[in-house]
N, C-alpha and C positions, 0 to 999 in steps of 0.2 A: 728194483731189487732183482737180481738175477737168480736162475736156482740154480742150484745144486747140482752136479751132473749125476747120472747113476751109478753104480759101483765098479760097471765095466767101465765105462767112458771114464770115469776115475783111473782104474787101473792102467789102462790105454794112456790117458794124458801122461803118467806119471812114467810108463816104459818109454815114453818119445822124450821125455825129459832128461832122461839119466843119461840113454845113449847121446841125447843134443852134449851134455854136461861132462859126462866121463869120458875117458879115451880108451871106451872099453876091446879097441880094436887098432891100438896105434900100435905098431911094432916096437918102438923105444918103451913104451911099458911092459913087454914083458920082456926084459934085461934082469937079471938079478945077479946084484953082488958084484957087478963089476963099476957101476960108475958109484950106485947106491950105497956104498959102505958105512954109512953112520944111518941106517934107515931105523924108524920107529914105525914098525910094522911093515909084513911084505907086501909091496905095493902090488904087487905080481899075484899073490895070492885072493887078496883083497879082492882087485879086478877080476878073478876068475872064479870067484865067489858071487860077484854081481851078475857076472856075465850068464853063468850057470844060472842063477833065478830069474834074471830076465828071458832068458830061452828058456825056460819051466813055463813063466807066465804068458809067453807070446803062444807057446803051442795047448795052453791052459783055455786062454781066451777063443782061441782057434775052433778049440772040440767044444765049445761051447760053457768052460765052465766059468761060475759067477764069483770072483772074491769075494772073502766078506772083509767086515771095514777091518778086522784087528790085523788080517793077513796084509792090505794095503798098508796100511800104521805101520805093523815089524818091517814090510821093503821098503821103506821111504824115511824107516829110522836107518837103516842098517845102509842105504845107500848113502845120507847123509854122515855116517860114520868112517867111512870109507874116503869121501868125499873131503873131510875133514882131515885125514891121515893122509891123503895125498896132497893137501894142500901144505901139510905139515913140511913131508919131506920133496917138497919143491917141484912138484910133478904138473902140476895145475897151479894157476894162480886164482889168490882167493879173490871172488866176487866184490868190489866196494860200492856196489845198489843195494846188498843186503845187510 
């Protein structure tokens, strides 16, 4: 049985996941409204909402601070939500391991 990681190493795994997973730095995602015209939610916004909490967290963990679990929970809900709407409007494809 393996343990647990701690709460940083938690947070840490999960910031190298989202960058691995989102295209929170491709230039075709921040286009709006020109190819995207039937979009269900702005992908553009979306990603610049994640991007912003992930640079909150990386310069969080940096100075030293500790999350706590509910703060990891809300970014790992809200990235998955994100993640979800862009698979919606054809930006990513969805995952078929999960």
């Amino acid at each position: 049985m393996s343990t647990k990681p701690d709460l940083n190493t938690a947070m840490q795994q999960l910031l190298v996941e989202v960058k691995a997973t989102l295209p929170l730095y491709e230039p075709a995602t921040f286009v709006c409204g020109i190819t995207n015209t039937d979009c269900q939610g702005c992908p553009k916004k979306l990603l610049e909402m994640v991007d912003a909490e992930v640079s909150f967290w990386e310069h969080a963990l940096k100075n030293g601070r500790t999350p706590k679990f509910d703060e990891i929970r809300r970014f790992g809900k809200l990235c998955l939500s994100v993640k979800r709407s862009l698979i919606r409007n054809k930006i990513i494809v969805a995952d078929t391991a999960t």
